[in-house]
C-alpha positions as a Python dict, from the first residue, in 0.01 Angstrom:
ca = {
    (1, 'X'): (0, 0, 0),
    (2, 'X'): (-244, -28, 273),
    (3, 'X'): (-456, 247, 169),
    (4, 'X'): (-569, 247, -130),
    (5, 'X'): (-633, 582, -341),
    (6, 'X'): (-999, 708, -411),
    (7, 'X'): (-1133, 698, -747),
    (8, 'X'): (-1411, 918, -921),
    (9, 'X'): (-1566, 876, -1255),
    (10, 'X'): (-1700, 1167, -1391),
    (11, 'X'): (-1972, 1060, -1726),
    (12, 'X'): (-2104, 707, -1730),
    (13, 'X'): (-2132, 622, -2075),
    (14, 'X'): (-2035, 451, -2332),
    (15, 'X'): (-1607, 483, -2298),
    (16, 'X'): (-1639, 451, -1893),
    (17, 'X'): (-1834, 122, -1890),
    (18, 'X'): (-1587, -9, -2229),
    (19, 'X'): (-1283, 87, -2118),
    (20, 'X'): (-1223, 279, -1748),
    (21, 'X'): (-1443, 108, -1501),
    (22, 'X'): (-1285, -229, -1559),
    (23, 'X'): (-907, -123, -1616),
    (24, 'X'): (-951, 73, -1280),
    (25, 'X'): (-1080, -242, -1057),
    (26, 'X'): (-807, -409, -1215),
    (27, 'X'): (-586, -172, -983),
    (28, 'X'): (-531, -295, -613),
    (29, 'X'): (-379, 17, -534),
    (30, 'X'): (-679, 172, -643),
    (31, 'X'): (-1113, 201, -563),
    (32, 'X'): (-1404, 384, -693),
    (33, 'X'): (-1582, 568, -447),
    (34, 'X'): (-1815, 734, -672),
    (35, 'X'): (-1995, 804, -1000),
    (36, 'X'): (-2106, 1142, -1150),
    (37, 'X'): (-2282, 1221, -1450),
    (38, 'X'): (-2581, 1506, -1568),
    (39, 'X'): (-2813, 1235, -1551),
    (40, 'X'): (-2773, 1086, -1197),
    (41, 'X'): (-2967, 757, -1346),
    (42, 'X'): (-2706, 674, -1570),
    (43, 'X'): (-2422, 691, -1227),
    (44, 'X'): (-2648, 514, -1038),
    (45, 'X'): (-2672, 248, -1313),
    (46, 'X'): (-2319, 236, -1325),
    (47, 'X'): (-2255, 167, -952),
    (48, 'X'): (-2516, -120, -955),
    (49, 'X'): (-2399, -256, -1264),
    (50, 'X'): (-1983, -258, -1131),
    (51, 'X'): (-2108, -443, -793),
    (52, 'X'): (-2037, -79, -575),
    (53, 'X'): (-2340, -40, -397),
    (54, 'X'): (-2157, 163, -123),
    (55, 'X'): (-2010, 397, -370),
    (56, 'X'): (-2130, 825, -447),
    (57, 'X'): (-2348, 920, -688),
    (58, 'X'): (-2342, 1289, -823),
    (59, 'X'): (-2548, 1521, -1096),
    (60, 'X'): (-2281, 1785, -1014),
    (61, 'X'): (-1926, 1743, -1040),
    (62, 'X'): (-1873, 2067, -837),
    (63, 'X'): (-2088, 1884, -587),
    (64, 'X'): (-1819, 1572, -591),
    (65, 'X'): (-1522, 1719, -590),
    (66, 'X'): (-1664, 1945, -239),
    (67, 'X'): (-1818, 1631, -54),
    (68, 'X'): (-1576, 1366, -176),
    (69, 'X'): (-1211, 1319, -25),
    (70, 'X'): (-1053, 1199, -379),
    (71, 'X'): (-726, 1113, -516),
    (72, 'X'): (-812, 1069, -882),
    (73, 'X'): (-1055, 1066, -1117),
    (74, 'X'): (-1166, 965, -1461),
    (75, 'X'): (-1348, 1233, -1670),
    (76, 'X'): (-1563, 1048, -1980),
    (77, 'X'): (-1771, 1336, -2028),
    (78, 'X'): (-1834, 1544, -2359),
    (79, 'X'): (-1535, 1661, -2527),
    (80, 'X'): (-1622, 2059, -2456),
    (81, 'X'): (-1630, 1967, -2059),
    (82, 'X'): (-1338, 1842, -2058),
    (83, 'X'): (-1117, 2163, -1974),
    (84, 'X'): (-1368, 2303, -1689),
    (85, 'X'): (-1387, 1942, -1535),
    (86, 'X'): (-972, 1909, -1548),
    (87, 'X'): (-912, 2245, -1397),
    (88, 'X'): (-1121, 2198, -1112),
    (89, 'X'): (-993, 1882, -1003),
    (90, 'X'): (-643, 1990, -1026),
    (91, 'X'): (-718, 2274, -843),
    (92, 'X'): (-864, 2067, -542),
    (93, 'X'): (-504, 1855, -542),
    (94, 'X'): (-686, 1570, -728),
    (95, 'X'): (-493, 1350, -1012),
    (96, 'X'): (-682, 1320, -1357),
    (97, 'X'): (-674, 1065, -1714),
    (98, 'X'): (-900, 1261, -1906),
    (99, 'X'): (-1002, 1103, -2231),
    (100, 'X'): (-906, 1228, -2562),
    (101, 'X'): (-911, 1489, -2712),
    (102, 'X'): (-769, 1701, -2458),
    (103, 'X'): (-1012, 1979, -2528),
    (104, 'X'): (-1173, 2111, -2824),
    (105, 'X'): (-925, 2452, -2792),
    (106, 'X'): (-574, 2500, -2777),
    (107, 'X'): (-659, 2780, -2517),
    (108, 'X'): (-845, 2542, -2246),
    (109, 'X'): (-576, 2271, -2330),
    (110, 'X'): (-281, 2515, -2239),
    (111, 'X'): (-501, 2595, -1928),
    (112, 'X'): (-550, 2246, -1851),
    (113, 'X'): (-138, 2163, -1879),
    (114, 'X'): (-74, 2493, -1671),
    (115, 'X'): (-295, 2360, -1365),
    (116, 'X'): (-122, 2029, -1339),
    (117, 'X'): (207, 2234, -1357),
    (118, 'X'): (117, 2446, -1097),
    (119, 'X'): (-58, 2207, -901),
    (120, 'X'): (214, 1924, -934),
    (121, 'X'): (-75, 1690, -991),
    (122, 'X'): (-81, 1424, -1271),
    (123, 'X'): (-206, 1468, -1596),
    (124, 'X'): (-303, 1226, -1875),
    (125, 'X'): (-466, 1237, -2187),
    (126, 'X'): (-668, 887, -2305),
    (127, 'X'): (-491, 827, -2591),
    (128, 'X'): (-474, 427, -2576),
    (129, 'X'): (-375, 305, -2868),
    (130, 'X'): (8, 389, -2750),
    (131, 'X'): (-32, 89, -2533),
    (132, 'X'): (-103, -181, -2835),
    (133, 'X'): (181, -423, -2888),
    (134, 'X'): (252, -255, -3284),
    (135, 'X'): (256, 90, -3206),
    (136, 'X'): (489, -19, -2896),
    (137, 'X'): (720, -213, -3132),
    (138, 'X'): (720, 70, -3311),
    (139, 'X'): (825, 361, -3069),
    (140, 'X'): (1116, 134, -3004),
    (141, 'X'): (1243, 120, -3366),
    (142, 'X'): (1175, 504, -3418),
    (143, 'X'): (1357, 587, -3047),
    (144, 'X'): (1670, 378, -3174),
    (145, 'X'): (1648, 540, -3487),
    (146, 'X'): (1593, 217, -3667),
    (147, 'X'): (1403, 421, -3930),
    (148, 'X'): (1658, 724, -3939),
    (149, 'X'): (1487, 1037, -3970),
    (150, 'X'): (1131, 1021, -4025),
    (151, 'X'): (1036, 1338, -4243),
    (152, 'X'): (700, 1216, -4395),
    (153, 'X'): (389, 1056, -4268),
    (154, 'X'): (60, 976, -4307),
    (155, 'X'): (-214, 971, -3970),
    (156, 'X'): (-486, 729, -4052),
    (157, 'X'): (-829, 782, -3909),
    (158, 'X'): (-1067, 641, -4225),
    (159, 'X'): (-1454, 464, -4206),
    (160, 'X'): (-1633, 396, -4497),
    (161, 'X'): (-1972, 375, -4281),
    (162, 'X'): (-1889, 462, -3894),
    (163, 'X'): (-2063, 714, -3772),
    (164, 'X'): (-2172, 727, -3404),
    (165, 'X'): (-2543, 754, -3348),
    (166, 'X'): (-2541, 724, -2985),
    (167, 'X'): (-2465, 1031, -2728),
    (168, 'X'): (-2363, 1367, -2827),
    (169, 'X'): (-2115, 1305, -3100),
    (170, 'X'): (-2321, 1449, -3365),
    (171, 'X'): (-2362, 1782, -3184),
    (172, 'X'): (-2071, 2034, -3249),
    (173, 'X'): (-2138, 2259, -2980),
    (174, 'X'): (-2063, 1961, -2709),
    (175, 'X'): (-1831, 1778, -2901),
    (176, 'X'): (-1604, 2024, -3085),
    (177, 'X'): (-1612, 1849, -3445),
    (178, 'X'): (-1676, 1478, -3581),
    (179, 'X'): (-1444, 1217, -3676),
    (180, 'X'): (-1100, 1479, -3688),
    (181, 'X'): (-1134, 1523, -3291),
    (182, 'X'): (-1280, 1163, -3268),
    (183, 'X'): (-1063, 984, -3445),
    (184, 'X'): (-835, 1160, -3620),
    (185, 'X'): (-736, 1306, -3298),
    (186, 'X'): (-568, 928, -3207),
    (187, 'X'): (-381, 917, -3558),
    (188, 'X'): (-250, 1228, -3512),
    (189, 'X'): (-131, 1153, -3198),
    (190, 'X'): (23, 816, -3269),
    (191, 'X'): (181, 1001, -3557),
    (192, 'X'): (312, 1257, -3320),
    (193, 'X'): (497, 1040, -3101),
    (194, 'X'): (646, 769, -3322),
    (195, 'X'): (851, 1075, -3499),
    (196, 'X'): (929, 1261, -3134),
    (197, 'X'): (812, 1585, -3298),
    (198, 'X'): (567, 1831, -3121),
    (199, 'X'): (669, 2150, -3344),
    (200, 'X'): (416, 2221, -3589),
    (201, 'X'): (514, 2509, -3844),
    (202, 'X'): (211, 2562, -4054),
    (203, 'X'): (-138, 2354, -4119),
    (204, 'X'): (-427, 2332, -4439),
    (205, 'X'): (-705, 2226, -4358),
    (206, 'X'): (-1079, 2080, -4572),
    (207, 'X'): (-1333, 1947, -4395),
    (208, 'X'): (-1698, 1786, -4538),
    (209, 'X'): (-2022, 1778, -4470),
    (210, 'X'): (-2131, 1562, -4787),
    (211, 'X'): (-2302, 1255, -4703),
    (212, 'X'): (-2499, 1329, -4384),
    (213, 'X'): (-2838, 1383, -4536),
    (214, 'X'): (-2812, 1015, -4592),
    (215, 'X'): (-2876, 821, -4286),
    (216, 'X'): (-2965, 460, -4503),
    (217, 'X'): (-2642, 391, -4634),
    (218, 'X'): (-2531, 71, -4439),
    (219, 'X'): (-2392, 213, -4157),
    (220, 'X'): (-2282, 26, -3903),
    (221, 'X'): (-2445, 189, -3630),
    (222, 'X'): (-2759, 280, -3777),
    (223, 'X'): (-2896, 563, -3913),
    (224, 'X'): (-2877, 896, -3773),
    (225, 'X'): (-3149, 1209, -3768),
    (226, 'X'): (-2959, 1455, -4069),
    (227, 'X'): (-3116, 1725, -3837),
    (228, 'X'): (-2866, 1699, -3589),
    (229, 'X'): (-2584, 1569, -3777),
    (230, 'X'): (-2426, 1936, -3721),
    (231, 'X'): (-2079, 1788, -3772),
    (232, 'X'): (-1800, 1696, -4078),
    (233, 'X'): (-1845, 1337, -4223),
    (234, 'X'): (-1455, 1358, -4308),
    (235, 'X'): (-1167, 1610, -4272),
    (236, 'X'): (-829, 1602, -4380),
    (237, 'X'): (-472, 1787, -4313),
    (238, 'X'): (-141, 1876, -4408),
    (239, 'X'): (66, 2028, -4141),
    (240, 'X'): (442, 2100, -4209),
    (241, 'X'): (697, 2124, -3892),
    (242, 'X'): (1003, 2354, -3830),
    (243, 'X'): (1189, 2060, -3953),
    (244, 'X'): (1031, 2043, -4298),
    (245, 'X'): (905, 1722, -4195),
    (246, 'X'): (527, 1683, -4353),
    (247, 'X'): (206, 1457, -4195),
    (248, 'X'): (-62, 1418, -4451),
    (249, 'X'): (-415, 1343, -4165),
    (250, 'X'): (-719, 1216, -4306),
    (251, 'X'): (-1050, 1107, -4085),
    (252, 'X'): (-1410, 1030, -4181),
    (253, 'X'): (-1712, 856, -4056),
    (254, 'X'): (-1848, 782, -4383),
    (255, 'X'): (-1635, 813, -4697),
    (256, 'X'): (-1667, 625, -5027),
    (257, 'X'): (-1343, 459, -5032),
    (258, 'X'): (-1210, 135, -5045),
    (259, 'X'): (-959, 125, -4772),
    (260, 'X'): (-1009, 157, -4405),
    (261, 'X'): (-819, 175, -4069),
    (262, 'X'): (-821, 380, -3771),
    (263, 'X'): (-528, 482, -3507),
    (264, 'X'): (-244, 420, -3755),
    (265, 'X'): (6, 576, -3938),
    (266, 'X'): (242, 555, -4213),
    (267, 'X'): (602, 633, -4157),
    (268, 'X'): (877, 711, -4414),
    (269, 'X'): (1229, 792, -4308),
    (270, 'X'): (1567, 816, -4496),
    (271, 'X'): (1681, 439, -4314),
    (272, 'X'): (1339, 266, -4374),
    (273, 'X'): (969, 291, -4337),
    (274, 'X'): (702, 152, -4165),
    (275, 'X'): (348, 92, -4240),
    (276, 'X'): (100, -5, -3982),
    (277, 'X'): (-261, 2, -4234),
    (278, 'X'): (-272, -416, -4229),
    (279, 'X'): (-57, -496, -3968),
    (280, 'X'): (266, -367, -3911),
    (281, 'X'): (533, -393, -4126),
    (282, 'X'): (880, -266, -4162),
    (283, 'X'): (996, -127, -4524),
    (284, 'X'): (1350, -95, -4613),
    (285, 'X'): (1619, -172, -4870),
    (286, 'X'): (1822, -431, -4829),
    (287, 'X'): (2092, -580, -5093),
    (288, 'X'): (1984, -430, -5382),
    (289, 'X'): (1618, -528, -5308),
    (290, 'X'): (1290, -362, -5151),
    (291, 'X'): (1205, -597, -4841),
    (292, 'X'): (874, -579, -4593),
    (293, 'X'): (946, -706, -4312),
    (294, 'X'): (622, -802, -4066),
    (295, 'X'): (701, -888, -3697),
    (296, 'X'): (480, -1113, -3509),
    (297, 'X'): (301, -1016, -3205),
    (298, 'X'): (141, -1391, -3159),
    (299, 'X'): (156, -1479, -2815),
    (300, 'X'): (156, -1860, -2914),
    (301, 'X'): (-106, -2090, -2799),
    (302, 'X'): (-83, -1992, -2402),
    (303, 'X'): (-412, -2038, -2231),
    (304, 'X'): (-536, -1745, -2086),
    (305, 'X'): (-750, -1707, -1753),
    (306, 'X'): (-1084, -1507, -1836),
    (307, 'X'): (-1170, -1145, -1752),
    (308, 'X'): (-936, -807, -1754),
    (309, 'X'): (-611, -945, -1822),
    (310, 'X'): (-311, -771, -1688),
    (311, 'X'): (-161, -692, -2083),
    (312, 'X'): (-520, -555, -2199),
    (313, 'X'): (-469, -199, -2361),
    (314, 'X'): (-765, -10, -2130),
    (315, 'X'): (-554, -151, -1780),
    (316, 'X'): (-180, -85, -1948),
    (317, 'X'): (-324, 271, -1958),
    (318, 'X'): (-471, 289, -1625),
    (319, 'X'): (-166, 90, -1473),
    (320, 'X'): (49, 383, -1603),
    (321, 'X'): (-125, 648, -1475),
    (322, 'X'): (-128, 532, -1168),
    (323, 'X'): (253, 396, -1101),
    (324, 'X'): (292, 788, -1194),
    (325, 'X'): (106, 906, -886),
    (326, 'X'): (215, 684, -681),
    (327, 'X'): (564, 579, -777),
    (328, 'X'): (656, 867, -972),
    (329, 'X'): (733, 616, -1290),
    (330, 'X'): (676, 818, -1632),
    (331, 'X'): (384, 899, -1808),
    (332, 'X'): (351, 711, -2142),
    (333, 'X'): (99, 1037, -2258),
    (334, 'X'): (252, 1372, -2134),
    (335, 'X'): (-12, 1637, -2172),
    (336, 'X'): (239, 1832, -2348),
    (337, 'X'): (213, 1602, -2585),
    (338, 'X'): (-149, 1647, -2580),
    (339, 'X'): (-162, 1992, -2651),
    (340, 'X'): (-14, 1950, -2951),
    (341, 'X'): (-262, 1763, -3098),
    (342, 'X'): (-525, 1940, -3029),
    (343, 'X'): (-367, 2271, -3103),
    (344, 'X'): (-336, 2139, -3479),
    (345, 'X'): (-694, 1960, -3487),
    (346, 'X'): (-809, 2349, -3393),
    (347, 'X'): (-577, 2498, -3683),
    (348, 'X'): (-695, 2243, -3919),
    (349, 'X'): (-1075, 2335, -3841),
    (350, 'X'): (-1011, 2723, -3878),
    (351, 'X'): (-810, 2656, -4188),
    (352, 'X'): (-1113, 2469, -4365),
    (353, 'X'): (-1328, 2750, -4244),
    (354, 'X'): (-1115, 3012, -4379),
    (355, 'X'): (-989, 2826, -4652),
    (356, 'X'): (-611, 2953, -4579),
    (357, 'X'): (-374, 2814, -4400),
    (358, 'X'): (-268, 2857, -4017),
    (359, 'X'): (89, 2973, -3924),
    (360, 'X'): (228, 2908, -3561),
    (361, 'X'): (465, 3117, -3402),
}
């Protein structure tokens, strides 16, 4: 391509300097025109900082998407502006990753997959850890049906002392929850797609609030005012699907518990099983015996040249998203797919309020 397409990124924080900025000038068929963000010093830090001193910089994102002729853009914003920010880019013909979760309703999330359908624009939900070389081993075994059919699971999403003291992810009214739409919202979703099964039947839900009035307990990101620690420390599920197939999800920031792991999931099926806690391995029966099996994903002793490399997870993600625009190759994260998850992260948060459990129709 001569012309390359034109790039927003809409919140400059913490996940857009980590992850999008790079992955997206990693792109040749691909530039950032502009930042955006409620504090213009923060987009304006950003440009400086990525070496685009020609690029936009916006308070508004009503304000970019009228004075700025884009083709995509990245939203990195606060979980509850999500849906508003989606819709109105699809609606002015413009592509969009958004970054998990989807939204923090099932409602805005439908509304959000329903724009890019009527739009035809692309789509895509930030849900990364697809792109790591296990979970891709993985999907391969499950789509061959290596592990026959997988009818129970566990989604891991567990710190002992994680919690995020930086942004807004202690606020519930701009974030939608704590670590179940954090992180559990990745485990579920990993979960999701290595079984290939998006109908949920029914869901039971807890959630706690038990250890947030104790901001000195070694965690890793320091401590946190208890006055605005408005969200769960942990929450955990157990959602059934038509198929009587059963996912036990558990997520915390700070739990006292011995094991930890994030973005993984355990997998039992009626050929074998597959755990991915330390590493991945395989489980199955074989002779008369139990055997673990544990593939290697060590690329050997092969020199690398420094900087984004072409394999990282953060430009696999990007790459996709973009050969879908332009090339029309398939999404890795459909955001029917998407939906999903977020419509049982709500379900699980009403059932721990209500203390029953949520039916879907």
């Amino acid at each position: 391509m001569n012309k390359k397409l034109k790039v927003a990124i809409i919140g400059c924080y913490g996940i857009a300097r980590s992850k999008h900025i790079g992955a997206i000038q990693s792109i040749p068929e691909a530039e950032v025109v502009a930042f955006c963000d409620t504090l213009i010093e923060r987009a304006e830090e950003m440009r400086d900082d990525s070496g685009l001193t020609n690029a936009g910089v916006y308070k508004d994102y009503k304000e970019l998407l009228k004075n700025e002729k884009l083709d995509a853009v990245h939203i990195c914003t606060p979980n509850i502006s999500h849906a508003p920010i989606t819709i109105a880019a699809l609606k002015a013909g413009i592509h969009v990753l958004c970054e998990k979760p989807m939204a923090t309703t099932y409602a805005d999330a439908k509304l959000m997959c329903d724009t890019a359908k009527e739009t035809g624009k692309v789509l895509s939900i930030g849900y990364q850890y697809r792109y790591q070389p296990e979970p891709q081993f993985l999907k391969k075994m499950c789509n061959n049906g290596e592990l026959g059919e997988i009818y129970f699971a566990k989604a891991h999403a567990i710190r002992r002392r994680g919690v995020p003291t930086w942004g807004v992810f202690l606020k519930a009214e701009e974030q939608g929850g704590g670590p179940l739409i954090d992180i559990g919202t990745h485990a579920l979703d990993m979960t999701l797609w290595m079984m290939n099964n998006y109908k949920p039947k029914s869901v039971m839900g807890a959630s706690y609030k038990k250890l947030n009035d104790n901001p000195d307990c070694g965690n890793i990101f320091g401590p946190w005012d208890p006055s605005e620690y408005t969200v769960e420390d942990s929450a955990f599920g157990f959602i059934t699907m038509e198929n009587g197939a059963t996912i036990i999800l558990e997520s915390s920031w700070a739990l006292n518990i011995l094991d930890e792991g994030e973005a993984k999931c355990t997998l039992c099926g009626t050929k074998a099983g597959a755990d991915m806690k330390n590493g991945l391995t395989i489980v199955s029966d074989s002779n008369g015996r139990m055997t673990n099996v544990t593939p290697s994903f060590d690329d050997g002793a092969i020199a690398y040249v420094p900087g984004v490399e072409v394999h990282s997870v953060p430009v696999q993600e990007s790459r996709n998203f973009y050969d879908a625009i332009l090339y029309g190759k398939e999404l890795c994260v459909k955001p029917e797919q998407a939906l999903v998850v977020t419509q049982i992260l709500e379900a699980i948060y009403e059932s721990a309020k209500t203390g029953k459990p949520v039916y879907f129709d």
